[in-house]
Biopython code that builds the backbone (N, CA, C, O; Angstrom):
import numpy as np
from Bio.PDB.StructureBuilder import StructureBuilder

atoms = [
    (1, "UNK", "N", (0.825, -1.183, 0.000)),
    (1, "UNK", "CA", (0.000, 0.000, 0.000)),
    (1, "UNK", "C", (0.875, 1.255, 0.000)),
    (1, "UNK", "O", (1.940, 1.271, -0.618)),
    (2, "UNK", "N", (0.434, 2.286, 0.680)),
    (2, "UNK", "CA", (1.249, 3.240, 1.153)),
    (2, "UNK", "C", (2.843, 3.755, 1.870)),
    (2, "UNK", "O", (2.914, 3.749, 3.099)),
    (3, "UNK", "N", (3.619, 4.027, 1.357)),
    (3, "UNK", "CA", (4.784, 4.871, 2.116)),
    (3, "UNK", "C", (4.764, 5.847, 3.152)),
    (3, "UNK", "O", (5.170, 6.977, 2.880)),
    (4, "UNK", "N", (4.341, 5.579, 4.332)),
    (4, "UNK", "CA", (3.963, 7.154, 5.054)),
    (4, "UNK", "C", (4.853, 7.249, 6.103)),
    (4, "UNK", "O", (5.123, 6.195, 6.679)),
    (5, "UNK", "N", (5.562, 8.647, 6.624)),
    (5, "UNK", "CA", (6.574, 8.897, 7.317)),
    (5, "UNK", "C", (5.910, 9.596, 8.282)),
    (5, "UNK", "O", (5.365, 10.668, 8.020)),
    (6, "UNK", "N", (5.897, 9.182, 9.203)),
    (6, "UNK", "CA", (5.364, 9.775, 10.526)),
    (6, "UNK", "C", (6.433, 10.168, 11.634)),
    (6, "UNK", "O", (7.511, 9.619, 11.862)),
    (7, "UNK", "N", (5.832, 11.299, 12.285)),
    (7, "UNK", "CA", (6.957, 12.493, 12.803)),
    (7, "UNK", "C", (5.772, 12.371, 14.429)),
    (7, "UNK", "O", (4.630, 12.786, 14.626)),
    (8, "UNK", "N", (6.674, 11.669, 15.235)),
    (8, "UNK", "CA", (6.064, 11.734, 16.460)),
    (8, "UNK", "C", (6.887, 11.561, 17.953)),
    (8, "UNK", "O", (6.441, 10.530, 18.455)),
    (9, "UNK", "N", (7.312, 11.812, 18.326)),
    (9, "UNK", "CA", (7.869, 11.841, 19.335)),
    (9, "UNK", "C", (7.587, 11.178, 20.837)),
    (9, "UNK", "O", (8.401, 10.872, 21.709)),
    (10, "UNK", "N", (6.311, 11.083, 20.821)),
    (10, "UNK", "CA", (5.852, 10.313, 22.121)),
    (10, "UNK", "C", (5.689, 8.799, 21.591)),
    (10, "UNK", "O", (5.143, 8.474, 20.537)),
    (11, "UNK", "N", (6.281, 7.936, 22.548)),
    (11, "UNK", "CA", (6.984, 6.310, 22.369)),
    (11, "UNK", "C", (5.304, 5.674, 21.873)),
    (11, "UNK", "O", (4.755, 5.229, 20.865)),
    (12, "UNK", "N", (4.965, 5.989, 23.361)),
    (12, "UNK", "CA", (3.407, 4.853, 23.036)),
    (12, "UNK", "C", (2.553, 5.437, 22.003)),
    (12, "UNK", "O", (1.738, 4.677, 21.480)),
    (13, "UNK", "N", (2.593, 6.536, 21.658)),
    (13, "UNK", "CA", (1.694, 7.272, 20.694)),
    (13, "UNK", "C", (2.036, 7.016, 19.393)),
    (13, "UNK", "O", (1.113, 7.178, 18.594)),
    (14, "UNK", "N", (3.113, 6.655, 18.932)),
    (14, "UNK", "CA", (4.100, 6.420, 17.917)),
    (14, "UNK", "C", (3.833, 4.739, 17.799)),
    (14, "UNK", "O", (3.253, 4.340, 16.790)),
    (15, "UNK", "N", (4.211, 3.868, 18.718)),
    (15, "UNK", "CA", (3.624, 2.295, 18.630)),
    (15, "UNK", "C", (2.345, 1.773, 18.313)),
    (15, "UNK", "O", (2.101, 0.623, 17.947)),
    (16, "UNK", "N", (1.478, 2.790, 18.496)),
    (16, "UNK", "CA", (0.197, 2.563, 18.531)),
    (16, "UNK", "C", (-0.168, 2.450, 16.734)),
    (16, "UNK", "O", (-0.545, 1.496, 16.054)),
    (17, "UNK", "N", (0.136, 3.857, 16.388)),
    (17, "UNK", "CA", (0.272, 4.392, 15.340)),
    (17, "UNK", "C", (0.710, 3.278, 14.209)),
    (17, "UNK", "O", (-0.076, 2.596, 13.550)),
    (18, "UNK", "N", (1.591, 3.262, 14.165)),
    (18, "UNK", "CA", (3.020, 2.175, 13.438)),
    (18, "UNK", "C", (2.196, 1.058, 13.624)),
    (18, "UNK", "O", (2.037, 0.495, 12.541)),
    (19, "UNK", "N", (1.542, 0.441, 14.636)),
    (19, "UNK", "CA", (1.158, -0.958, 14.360)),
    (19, "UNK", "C", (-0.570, -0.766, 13.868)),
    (19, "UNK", "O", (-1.105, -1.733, 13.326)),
    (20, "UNK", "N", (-1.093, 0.070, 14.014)),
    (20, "UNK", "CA", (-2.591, 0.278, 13.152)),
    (20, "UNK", "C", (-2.368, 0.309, 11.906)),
    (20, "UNK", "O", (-2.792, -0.529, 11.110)),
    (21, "UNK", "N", (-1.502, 1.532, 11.557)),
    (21, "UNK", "CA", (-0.815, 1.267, 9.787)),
    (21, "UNK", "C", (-0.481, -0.162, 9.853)),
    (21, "UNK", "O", (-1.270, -1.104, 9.780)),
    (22, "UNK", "N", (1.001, -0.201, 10.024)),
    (22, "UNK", "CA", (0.943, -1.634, 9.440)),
    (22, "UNK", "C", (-0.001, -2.439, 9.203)),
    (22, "UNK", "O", (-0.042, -2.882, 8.055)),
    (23, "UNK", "N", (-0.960, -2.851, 10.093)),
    (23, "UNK", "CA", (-1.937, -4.001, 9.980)),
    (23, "UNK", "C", (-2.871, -3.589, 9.281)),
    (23, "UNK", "O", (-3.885, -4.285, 9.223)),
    (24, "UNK", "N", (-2.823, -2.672, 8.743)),
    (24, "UNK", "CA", (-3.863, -2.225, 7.150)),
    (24, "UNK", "C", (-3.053, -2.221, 6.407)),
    (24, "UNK", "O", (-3.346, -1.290, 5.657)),
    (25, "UNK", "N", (-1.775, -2.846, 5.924)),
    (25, "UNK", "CA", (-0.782, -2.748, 5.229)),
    (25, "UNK", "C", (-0.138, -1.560, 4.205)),
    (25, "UNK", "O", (-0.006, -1.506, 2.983)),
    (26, "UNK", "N", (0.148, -0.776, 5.147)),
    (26, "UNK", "CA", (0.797, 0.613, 5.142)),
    (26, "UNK", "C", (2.058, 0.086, 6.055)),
    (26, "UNK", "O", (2.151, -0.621, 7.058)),
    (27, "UNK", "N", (3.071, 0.853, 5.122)),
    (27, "UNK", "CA", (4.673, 1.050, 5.356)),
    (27, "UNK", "C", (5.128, 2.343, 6.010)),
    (27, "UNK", "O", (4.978, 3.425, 5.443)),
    (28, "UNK", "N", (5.707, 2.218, 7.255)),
    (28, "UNK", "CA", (5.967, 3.259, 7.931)),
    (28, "UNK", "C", (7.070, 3.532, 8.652)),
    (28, "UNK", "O", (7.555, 2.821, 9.532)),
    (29, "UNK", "N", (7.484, 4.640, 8.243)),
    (29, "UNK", "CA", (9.085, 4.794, 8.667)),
    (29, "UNK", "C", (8.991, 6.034, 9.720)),
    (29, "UNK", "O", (8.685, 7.140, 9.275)),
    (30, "UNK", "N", (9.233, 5.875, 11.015)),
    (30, "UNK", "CA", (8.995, 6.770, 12.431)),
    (30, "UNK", "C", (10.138, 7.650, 12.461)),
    (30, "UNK", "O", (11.343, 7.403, 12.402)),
    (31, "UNK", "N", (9.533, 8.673, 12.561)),
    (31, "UNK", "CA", (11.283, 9.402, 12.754)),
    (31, "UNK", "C", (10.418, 10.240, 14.354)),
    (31, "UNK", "O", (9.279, 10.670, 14.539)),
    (32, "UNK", "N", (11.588, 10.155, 15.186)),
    (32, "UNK", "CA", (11.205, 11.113, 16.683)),
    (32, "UNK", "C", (11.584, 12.219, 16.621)),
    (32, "UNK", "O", (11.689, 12.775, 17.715)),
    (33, "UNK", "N", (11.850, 12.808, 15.732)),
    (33, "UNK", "CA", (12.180, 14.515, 15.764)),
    (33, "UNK", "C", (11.813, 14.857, 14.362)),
    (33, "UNK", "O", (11.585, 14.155, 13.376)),
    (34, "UNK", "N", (11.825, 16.430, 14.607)),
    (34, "UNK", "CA", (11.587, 17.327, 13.454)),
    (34, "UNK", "C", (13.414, 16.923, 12.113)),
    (34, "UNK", "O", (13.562, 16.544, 10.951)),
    (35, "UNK", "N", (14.071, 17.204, 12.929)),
    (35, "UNK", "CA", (15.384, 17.129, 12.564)),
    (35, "UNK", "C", (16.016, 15.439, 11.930)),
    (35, "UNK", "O", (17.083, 15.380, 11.320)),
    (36, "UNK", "N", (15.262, 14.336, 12.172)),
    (36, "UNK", "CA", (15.287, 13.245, 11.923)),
    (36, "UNK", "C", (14.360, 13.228, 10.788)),
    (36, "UNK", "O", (14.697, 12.344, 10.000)),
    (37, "UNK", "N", (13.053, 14.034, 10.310)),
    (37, "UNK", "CA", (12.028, 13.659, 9.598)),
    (37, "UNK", "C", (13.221, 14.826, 8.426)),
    (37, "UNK", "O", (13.620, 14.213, 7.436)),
    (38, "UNK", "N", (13.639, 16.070, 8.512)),
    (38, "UNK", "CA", (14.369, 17.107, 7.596)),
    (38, "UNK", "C", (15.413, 15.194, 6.991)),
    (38, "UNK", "O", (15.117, 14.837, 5.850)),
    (39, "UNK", "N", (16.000, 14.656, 7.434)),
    (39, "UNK", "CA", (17.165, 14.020, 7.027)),
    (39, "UNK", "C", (16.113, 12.864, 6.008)),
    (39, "UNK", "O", (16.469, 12.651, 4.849)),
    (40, "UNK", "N", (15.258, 12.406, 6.379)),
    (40, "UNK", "CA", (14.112, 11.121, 5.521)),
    (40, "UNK", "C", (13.861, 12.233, 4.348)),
    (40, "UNK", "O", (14.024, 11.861, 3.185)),
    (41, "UNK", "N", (13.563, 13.268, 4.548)),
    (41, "UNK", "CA", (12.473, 14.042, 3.743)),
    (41, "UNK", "C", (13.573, 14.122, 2.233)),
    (41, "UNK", "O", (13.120, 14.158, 1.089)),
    (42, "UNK", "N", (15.474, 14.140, 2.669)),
    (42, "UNK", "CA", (15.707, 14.693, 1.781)),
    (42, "UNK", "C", (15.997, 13.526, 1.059)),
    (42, "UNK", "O", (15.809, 13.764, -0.134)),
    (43, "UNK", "N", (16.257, 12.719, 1.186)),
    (43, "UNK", "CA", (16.425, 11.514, 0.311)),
    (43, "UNK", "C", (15.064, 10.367, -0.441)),
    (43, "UNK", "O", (15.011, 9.770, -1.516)),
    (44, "UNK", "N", (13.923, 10.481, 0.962)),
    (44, "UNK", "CA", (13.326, 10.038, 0.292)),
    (44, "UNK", "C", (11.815, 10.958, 0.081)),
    (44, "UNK", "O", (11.686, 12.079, 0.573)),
    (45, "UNK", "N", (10.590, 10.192, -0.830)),
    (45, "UNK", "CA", (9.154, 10.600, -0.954)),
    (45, "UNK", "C", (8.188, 9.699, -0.272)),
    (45, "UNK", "O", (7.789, 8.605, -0.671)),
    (46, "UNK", "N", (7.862, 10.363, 0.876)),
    (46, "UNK", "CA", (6.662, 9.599, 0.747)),
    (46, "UNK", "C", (5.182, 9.671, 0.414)),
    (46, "UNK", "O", (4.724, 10.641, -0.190)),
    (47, "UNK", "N", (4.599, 8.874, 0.719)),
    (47, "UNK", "CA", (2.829, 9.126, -0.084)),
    (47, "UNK", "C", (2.010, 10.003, 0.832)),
    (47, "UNK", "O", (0.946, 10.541, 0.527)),
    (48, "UNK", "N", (2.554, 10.073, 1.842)),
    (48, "UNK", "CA", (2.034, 10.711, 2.929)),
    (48, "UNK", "C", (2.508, 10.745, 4.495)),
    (48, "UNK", "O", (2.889, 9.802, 5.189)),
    (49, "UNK", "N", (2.344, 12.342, 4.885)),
    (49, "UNK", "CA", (3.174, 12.842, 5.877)),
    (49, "UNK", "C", (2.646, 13.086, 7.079)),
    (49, "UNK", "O", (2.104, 14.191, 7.055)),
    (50, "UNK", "N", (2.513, 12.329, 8.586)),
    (50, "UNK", "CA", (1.473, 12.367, 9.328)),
    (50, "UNK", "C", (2.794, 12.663, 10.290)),
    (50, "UNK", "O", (3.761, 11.912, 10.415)),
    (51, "UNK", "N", (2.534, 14.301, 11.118)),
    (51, "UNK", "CA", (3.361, 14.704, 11.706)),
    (51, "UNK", "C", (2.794, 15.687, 13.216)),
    (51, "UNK", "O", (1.866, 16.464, 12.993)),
    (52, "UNK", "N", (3.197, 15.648, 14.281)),
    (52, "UNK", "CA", (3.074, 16.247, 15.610)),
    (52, "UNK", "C", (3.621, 17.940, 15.554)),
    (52, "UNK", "O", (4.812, 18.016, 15.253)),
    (53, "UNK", "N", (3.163, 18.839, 15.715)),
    (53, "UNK", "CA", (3.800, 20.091, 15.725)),
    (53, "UNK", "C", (4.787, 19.732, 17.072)),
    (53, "UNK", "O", (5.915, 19.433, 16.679)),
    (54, "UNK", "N", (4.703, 19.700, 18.040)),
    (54, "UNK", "CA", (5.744, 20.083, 19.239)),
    (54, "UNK", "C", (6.756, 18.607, 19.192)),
    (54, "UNK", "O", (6.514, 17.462, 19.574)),
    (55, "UNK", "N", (7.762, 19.116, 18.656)),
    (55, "UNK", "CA", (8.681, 17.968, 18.363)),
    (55, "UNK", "C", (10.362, 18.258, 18.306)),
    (55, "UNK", "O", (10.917, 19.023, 17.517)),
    (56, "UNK", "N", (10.978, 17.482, 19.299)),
    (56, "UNK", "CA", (12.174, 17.888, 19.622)),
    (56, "UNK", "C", (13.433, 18.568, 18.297)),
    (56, "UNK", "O", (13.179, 18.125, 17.177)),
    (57, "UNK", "N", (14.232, 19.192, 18.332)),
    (57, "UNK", "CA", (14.750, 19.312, 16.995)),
    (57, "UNK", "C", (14.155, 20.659, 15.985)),
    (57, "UNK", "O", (14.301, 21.855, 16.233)),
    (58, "UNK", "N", (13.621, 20.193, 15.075)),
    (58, "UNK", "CA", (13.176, 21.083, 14.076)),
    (58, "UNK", "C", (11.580, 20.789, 14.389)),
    (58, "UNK", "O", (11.178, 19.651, 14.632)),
    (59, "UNK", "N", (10.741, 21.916, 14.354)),
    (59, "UNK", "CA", (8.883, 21.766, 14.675)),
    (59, "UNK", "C", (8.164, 20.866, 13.412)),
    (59, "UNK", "O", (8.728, 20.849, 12.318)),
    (60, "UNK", "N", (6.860, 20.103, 13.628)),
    (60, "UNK", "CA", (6.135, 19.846, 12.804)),
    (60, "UNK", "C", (5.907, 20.921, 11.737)),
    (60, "UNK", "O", (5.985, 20.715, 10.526)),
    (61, "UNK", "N", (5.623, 22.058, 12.303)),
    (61, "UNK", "CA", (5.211, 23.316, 11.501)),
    (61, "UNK", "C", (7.025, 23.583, 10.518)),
    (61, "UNK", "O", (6.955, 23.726, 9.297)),
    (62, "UNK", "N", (7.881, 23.601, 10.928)),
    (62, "UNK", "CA", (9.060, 23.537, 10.330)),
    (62, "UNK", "C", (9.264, 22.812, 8.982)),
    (62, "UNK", "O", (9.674, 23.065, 7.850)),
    (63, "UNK", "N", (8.678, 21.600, 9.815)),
    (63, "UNK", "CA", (8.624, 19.922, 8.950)),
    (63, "UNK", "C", (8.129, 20.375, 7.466)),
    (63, "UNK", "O", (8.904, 20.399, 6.511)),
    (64, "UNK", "N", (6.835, 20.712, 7.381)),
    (64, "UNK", "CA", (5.862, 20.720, 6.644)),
    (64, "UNK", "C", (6.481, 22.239, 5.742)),
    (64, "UNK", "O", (6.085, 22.266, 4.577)),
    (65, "UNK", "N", (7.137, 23.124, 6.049)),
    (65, "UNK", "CA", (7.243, 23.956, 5.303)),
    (65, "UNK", "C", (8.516, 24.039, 4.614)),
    (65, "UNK", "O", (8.943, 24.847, 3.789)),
    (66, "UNK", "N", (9.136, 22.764, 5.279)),
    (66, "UNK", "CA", (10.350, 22.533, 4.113)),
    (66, "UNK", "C", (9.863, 21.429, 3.166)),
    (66, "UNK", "O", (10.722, 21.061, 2.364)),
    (67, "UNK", "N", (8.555, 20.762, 3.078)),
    (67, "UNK", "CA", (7.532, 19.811, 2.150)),
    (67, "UNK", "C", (7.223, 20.807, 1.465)),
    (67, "UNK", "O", (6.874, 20.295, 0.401)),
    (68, "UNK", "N", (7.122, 21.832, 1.369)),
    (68, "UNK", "CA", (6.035, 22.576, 0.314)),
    (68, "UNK", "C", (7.207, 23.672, -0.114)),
    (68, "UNK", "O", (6.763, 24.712, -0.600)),
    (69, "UNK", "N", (8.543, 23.575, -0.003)),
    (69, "UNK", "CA", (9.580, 24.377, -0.417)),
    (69, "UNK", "C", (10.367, 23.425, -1.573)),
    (69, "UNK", "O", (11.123, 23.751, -2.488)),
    (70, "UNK", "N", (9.941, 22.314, -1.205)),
    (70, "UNK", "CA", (11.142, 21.400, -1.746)),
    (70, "UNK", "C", (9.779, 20.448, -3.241)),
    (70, "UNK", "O", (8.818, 19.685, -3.141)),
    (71, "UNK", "N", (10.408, 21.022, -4.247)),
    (71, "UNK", "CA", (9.567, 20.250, -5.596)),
    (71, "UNK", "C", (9.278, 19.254, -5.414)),
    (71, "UNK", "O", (8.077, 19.141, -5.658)),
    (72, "UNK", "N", (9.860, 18.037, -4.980)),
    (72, "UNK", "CA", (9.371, 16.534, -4.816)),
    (72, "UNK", "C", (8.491, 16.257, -3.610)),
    (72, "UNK", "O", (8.007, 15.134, -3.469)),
    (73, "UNK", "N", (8.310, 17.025, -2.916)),
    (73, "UNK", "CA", (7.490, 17.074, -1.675)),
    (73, "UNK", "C", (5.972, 18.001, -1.653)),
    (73, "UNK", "O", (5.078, 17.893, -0.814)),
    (74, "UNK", "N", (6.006, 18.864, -2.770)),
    (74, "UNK", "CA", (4.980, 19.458, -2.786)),
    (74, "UNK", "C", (3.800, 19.231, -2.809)),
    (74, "UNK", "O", (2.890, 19.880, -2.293)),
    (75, "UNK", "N", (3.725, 17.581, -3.873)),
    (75, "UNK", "CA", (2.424, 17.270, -3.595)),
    (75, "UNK", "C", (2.418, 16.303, -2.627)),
    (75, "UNK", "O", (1.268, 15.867, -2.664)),
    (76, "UNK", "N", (2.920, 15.810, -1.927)),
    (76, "UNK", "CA", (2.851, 14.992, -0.839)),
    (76, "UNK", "C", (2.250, 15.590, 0.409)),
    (76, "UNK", "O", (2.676, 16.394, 1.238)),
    (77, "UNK", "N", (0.614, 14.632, 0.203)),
    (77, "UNK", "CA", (0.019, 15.000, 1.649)),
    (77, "UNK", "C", (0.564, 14.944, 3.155)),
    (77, "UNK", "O", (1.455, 14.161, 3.482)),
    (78, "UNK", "N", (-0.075, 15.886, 4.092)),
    (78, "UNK", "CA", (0.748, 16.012, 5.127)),
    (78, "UNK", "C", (-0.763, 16.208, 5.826)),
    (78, "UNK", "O", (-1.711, 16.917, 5.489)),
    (79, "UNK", "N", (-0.566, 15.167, 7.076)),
    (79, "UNK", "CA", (-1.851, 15.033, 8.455)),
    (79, "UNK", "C", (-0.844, 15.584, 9.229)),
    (79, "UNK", "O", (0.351, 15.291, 9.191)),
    (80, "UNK", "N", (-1.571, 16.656, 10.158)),
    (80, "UNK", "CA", (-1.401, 16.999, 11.263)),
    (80, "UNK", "C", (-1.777, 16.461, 12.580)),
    (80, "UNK", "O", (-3.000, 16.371, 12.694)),
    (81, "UNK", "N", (-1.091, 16.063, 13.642)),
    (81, "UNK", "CA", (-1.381, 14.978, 15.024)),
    (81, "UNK", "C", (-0.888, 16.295, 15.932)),
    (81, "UNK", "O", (0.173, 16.917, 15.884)),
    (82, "UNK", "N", (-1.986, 16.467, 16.719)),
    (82, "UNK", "CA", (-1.728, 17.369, 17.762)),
    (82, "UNK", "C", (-2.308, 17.464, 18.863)),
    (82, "UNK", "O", (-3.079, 16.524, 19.055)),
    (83, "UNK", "N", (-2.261, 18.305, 19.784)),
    (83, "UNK", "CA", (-3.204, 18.970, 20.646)),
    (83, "UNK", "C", (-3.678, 19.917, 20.892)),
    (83, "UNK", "O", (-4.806, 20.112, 21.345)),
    (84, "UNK", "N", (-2.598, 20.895, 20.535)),
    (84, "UNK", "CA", (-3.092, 22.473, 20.004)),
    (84, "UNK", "C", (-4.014, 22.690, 19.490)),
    (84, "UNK", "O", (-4.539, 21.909, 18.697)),
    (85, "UNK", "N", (-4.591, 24.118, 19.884)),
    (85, "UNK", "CA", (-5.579, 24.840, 18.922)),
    (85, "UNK", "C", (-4.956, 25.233, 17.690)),
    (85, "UNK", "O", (-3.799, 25.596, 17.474)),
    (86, "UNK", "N", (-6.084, 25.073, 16.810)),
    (86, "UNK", "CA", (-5.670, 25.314, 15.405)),
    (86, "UNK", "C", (-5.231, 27.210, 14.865)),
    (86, "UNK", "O", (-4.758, 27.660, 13.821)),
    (87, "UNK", "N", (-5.637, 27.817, 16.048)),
    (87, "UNK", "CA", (-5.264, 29.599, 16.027)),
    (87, "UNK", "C", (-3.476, 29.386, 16.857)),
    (87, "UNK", "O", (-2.713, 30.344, 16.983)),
    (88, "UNK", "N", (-3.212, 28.295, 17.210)),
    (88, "UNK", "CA", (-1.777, 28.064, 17.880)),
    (88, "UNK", "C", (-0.841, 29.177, 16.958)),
    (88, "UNK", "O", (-1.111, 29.340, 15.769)),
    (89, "UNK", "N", (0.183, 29.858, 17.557)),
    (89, "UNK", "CA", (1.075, 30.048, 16.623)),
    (89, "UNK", "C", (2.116, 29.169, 15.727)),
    (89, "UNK", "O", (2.875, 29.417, 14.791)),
    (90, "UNK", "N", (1.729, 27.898, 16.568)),
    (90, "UNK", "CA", (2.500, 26.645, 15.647)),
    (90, "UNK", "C", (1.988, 25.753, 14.850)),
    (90, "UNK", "O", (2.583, 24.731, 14.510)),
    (91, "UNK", "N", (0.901, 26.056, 14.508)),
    (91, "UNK", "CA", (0.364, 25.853, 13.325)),
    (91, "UNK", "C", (0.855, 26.390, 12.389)),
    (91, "UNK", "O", (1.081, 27.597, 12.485)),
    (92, "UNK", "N", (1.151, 25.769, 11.307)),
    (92, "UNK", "CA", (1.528, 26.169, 10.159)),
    (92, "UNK", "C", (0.751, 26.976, 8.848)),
    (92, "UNK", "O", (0.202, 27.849, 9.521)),
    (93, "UNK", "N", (0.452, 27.189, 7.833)),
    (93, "UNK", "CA", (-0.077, 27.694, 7.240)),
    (93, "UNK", "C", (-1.129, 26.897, 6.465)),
    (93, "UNK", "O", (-0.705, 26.107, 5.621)),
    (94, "UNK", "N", (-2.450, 27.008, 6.647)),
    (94, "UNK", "CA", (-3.603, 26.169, 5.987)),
    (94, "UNK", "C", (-3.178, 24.994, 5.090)),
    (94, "UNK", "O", (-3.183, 23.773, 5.244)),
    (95, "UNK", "N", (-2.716, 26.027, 3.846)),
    (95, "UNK", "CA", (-2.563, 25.410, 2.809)),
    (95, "UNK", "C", (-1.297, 24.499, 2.926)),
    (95, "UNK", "O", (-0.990, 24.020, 1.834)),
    (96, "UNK", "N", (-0.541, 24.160, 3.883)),
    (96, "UNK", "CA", (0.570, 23.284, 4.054)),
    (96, "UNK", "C", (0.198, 21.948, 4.428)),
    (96, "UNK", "O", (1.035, 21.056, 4.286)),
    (97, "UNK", "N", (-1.178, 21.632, 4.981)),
    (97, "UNK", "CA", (-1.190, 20.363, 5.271)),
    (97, "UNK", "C", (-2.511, 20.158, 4.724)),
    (97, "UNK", "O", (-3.050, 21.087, 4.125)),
    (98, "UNK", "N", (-3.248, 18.749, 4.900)),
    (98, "UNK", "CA", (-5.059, 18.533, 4.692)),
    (98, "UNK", "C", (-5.554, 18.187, 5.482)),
    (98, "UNK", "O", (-6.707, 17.958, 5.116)),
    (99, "UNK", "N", (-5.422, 17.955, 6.508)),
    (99, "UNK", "CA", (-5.923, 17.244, 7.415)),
    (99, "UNK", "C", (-5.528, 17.192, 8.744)),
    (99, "UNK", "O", (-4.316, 17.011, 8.858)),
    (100, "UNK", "N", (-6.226, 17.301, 9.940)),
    (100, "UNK", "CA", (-5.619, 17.348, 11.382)),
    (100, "UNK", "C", (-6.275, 16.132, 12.058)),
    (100, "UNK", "O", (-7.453, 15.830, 11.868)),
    (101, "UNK", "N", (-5.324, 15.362, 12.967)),
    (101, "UNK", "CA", (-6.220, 14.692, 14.176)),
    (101, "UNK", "C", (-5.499, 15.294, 15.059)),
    (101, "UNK", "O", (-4.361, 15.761, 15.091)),
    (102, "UNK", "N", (-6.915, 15.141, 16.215)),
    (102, "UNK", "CA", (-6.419, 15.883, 17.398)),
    (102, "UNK", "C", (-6.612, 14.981, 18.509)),
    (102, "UNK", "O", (-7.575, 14.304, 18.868)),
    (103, "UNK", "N", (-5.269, 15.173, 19.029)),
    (103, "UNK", "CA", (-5.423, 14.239, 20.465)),
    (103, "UNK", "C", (-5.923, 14.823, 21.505)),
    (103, "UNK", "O", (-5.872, 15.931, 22.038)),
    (104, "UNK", "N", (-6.619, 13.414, 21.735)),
    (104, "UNK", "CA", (-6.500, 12.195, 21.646)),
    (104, "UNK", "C", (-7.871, 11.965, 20.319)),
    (104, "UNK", "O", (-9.057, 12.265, 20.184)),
    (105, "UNK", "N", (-6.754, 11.227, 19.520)),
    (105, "UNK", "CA", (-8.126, 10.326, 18.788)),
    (105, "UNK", "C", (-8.218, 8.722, 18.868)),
    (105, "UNK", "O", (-7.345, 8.096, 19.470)),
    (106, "UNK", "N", (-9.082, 8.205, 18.369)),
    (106, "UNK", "CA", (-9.288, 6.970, 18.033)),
    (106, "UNK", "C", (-8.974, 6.579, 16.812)),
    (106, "UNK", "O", (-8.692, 7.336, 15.883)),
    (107, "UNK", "N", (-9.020, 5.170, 16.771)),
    (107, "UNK", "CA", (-7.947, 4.369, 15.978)),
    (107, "UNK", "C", (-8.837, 4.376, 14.522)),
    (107, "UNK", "O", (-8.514, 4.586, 13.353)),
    (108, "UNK", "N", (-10.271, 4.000, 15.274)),
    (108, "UNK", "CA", (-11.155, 4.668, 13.618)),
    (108, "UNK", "C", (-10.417, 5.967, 12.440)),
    (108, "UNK", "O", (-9.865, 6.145, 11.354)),
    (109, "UNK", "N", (-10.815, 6.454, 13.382)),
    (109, "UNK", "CA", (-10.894, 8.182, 13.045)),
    (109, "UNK", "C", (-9.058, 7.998, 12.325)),
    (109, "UNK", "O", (-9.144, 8.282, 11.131)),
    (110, "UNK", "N", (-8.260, 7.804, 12.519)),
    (110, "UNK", "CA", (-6.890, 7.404, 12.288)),
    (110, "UNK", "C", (-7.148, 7.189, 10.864)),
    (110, "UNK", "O", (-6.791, 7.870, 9.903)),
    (111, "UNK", "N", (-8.107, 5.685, 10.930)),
    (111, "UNK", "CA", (-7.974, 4.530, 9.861)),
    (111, "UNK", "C", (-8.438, 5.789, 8.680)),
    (111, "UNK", "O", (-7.705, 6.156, 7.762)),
    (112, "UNK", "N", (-9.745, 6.296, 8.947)),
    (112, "UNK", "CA", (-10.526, 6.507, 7.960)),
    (112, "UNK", "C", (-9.723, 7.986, 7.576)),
    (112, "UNK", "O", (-9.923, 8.511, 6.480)),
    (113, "UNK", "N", (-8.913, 8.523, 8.461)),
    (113, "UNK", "CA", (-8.106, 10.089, 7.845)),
    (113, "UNK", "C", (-7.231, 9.395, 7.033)),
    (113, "UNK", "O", (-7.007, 9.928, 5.946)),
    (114, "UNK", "N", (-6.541, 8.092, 7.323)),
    (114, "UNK", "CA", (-5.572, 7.642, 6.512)),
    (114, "UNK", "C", (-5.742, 7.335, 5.037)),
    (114, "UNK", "O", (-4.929, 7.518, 4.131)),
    (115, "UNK", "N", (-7.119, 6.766, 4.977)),
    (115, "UNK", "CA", (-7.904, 5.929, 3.673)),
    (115, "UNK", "C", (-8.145, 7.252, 2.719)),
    (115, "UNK", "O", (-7.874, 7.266, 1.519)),
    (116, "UNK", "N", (-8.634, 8.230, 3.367)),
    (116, "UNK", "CA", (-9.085, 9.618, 2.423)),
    (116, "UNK", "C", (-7.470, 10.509, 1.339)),
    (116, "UNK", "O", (-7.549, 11.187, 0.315)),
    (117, "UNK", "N", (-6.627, 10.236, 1.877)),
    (117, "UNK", "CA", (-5.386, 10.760, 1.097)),
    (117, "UNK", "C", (-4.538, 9.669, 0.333)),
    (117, "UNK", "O", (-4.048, 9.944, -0.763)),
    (118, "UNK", "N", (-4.333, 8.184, 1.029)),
    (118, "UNK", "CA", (-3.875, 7.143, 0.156)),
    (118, "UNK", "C", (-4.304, 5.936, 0.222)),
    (118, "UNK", "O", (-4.522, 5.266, 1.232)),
    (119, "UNK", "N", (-4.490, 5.512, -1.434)),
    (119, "UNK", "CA", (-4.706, 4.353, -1.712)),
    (119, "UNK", "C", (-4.592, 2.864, -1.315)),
    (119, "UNK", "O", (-5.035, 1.990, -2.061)),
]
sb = StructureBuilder()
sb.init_structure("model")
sb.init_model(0)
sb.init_chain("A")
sb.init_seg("    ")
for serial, (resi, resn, name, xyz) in enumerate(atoms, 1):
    if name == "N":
        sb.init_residue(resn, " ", resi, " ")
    sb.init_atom(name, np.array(xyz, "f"), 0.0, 1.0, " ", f" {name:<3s}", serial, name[0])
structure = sb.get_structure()
């Protein structure tokens, strides 16, 4: 199925994650920092970018605006995982991502944000 690089930093929140994808057979490569997801981003593409704003290193909001700077990343969707309000100053700019879950969500709500951007 899918390539998706997820940017999360909290252990159990990140396991949870990683093993729901997988078992809908989605491929997922975890990076725990902003600064770990900048080093994936430059070598590789993925199908989709499901990332935490408050993240050690370089920010989610960081993350996402070196995706929409960089040509091979531009069209690559990007979910937002947070807790913040969406007026946060670390929110990034509308048009940088499609989609937000907000924690805490459920594993539904996960499945079915995941199904709406890739195949």
């Amino acid at each position: 199925m899918a390539n998706i690089l997820m940017i999360e930093d909290n252990t159990f929140i990140g396991r949870v994650i990683q093993m729901v994808l997988e078992e809908v057979g989605h491929k997922v490569e975890w990076c725990k920092s902003g600064t770990e997801a900048f080093d994936v981003l430059d070598s590789k593409q993925p199908d989709l970018v499901m990332t935490d704003l408050g993240l050690p290193g370089k920010s989610g909001k960081e993350v996402l605006e070196k995706m929409r700077s960089e040509q091979h990343l531009v069209g690559v969707p990007a979910i937002i995982m947070t807790g913040s309000f969406p007026d946060s100053k670390d929110y990034p700019e509308k048009n940088f991502y499609q989609g937000i879950l907000e924690k805490p969500f459920d594993l539904e709500e996960l499945k079915t944000t995941i199904k709406q951007w890739v195949s």
